[in-house]
C-alpha positions in Angstrom: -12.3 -0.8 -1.1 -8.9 -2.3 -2.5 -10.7 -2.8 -6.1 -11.3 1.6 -5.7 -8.7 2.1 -5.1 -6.8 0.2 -7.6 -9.0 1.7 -10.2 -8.1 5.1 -9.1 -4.3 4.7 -9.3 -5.2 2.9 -12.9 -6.6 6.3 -13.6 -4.5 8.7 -12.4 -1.4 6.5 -13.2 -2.2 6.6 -16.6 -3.4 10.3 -16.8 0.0 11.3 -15.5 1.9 8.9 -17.5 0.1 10.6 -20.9 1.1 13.8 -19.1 4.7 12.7 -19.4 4.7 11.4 -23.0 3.0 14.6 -24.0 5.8 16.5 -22.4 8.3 14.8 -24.7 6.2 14.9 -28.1 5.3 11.2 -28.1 1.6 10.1 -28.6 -0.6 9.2 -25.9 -1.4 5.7 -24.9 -5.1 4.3 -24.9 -5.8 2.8 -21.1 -5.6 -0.8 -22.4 -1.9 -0.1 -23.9 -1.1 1.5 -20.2 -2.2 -1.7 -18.4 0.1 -3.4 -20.6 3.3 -0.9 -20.3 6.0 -1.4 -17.1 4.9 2.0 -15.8 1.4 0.6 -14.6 2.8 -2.3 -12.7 6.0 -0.5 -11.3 3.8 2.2 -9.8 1.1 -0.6 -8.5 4.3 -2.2 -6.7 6.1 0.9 -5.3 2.8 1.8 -4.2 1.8 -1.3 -2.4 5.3 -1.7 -1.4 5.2 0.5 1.0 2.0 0.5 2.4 3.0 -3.5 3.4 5.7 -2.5 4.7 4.3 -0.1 7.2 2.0 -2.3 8.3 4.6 -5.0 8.9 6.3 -2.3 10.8 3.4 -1.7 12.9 2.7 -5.1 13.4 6.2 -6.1 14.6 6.2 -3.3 16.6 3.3 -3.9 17.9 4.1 -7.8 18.9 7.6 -6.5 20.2 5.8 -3.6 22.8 3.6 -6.3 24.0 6.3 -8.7 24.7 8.7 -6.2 26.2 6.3 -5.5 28.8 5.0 -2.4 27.3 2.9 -0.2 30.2 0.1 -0.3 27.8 1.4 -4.3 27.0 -1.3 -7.4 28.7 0.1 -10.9 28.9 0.3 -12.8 25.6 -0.9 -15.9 27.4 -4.0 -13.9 29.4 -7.5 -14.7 27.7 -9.6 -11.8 26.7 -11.6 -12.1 30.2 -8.4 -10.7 32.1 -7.3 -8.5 29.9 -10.5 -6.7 28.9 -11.3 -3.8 30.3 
């Protein structure tokens, strides 16, 4: 799934980066030359960027609500069999 989608921002990064060169009358860049430019990896990172750092969010969150003794929150220390409903 992460290799799809990869390959669709390779795509549509580098269909919209052609769409900006076009824009100012420069010529259009083959997908191997886009691969190689700093757009292609600075849109990969942005990208990524911030899904990771939702799911750290969520994560920490997560650990914190447990912790804090959440209403929906079950013992850290509690094995599955007590806390499985």
């Amino acid at each position: 799934m992460a290799c799809s989608r990869l390959g669709g921002q390779v795509l549509t990064g580098w269909h919209d980066y052609n769409d900006e060169l076009e824009q100012l009358k420069l010529p259009a860049l083959t997908l191997g030359q886009y691969l190689g430019s700093g757009h292609f990896p600075e849109a990969t990172f942005e990208s990524w960027e911030s899904e990771f750092l939702q799911m750290g969010l969520y994560v920490g969150l997560t650990i914190w609500l447990r912790q804090k003794g959440s209403p929906e929150s079950k013992p850290v220390d509690a094995s599955h069999d007590e806390t499985g409903k």
